[in-house]
C-alpha positions as MATLAB code, in Angstrom:
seq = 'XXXXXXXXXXXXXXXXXXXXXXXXXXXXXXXXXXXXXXXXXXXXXXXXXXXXXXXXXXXXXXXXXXXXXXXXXXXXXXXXXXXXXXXXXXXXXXXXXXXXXXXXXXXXXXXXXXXXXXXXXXXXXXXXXXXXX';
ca = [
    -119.732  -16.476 -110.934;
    -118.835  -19.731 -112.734;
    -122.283  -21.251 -111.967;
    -123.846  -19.001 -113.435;
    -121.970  -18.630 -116.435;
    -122.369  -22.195 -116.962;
    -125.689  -21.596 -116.270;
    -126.089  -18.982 -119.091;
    -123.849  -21.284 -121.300;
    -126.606  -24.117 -121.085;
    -129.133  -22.051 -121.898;
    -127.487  -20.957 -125.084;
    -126.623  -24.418 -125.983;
    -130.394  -24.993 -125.433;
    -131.325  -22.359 -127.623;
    -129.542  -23.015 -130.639;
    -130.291  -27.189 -130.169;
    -126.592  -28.094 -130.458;
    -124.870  -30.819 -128.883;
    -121.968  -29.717 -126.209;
    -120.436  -30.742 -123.503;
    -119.603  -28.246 -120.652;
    -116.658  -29.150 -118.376;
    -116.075  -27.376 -115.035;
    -112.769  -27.895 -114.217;
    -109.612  -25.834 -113.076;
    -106.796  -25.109 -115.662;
    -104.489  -25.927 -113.763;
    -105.650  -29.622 -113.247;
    -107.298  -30.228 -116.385;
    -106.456  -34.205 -116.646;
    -108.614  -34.979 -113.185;
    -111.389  -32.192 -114.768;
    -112.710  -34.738 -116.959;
    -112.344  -32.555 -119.938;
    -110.601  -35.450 -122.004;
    -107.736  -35.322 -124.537;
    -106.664  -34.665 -128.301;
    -107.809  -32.028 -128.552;
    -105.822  -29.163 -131.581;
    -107.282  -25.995 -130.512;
    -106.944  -24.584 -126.828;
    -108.295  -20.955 -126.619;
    -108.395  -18.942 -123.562;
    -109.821  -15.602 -123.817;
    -109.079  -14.345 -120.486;
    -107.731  -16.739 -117.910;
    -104.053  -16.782 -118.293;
    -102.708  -13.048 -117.422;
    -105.178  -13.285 -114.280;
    -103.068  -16.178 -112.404;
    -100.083  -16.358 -110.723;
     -96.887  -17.652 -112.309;
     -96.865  -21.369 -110.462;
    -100.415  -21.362 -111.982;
     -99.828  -20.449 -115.194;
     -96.739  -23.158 -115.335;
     -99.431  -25.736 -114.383;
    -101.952  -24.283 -116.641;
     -98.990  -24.467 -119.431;
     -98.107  -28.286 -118.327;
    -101.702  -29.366 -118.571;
    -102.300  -27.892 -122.074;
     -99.387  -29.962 -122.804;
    -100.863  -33.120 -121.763;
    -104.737  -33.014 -123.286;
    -103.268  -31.310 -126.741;
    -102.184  -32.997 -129.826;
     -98.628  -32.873 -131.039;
     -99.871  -30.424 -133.952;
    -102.396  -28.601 -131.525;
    -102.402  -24.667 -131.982;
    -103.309  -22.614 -128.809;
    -104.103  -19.203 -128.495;
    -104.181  -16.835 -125.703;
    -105.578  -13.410 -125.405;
    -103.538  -12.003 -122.734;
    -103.811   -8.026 -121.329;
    -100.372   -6.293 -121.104;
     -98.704   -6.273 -117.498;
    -100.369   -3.435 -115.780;
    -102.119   -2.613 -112.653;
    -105.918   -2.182 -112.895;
    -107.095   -1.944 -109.312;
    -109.461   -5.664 -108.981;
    -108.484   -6.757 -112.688;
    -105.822   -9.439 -113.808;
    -102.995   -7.353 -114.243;
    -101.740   -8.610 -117.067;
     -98.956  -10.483 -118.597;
     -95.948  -10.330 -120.929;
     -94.738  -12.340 -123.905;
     -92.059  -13.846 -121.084;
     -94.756  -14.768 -119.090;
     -96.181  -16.683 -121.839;
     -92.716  -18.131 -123.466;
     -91.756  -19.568 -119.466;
     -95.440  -21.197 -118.957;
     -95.199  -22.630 -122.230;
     -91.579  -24.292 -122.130;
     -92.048  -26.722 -125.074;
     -93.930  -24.234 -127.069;
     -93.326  -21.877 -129.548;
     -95.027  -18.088 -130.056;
     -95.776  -17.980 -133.622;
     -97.769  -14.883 -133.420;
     -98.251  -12.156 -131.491;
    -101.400   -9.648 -132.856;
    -102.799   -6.484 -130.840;
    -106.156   -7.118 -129.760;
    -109.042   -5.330 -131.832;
    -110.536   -2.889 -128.996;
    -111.546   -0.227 -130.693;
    -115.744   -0.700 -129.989;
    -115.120   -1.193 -126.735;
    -114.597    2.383 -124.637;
    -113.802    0.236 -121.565;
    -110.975   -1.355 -122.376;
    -109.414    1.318 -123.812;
    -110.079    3.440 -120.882;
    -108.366    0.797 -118.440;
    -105.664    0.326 -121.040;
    -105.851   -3.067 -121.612;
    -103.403   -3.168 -124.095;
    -104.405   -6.860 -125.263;
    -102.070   -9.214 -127.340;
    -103.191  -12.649 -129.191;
    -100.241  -15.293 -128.984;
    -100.474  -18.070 -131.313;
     -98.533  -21.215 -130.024;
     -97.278  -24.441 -131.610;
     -95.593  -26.937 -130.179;
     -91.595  -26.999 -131.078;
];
């Protein structure tokens, strides 16, 4: 799956004759990824509520270490629910013990409403909005 999303991602990049750099790496090792440092804004739309908890610690220590100490990161994170094969889900607790030295600002329901899916499987998606402390 992730080749060919990178795949589909290069393409794009192609397309619209922009220069980017695509990294495949694992979240939860994301200083021996090559991905680099400094970076302000970490979003993940989708990764988070589909690992286990020692992963999503790691994930949460190596945001820590490629962010700035003013980065922002934001996570869009389904509710805790089982969904057969999905990621089922996570809760603000989840988030708060990955994310030790980090503080929720926000926490905003998840637009949905286009997509019959999602509402059908109950989804039930949050955006959390994090700042370091």
């Amino acid at each position: 799956m992730v080749e060919g999303a990178l795949r589909r991602a290069r393409e794009r990049i192609t397309a619209a004759g922009v220069d980017m750099r695509l990294v495949h790496g694992d979240v939860t090792e994301l200083r021996t990824s090559g991905v680099g440092t400094g970076y302000r804004l970490v979003l993940d739309t989708g990764t988070f509520h589909g690992l286990t908890g020692s992963q999503r610690a790691a994930m949460g220590r190596e945001v820590g270490v490629i962010t700035t100490d003013d980065a922002t990161v934001v996570l869009d994170v389904f509710a805790p629910r089982r969904r057969g094969p999905l990621p089922h889900g996570a809760s603000r607790a989840d988030v708060e013990r990955a994310f030790p030295s980090w503080e929720i600002t926000d926490v905003e329901t998840a637009d949905t409403d286009p997509d019959a899916l999602a509402r059908a499987l109950h989804f039930d998606e949050h955006w959390y909005r994090l700042r370091r402390r």
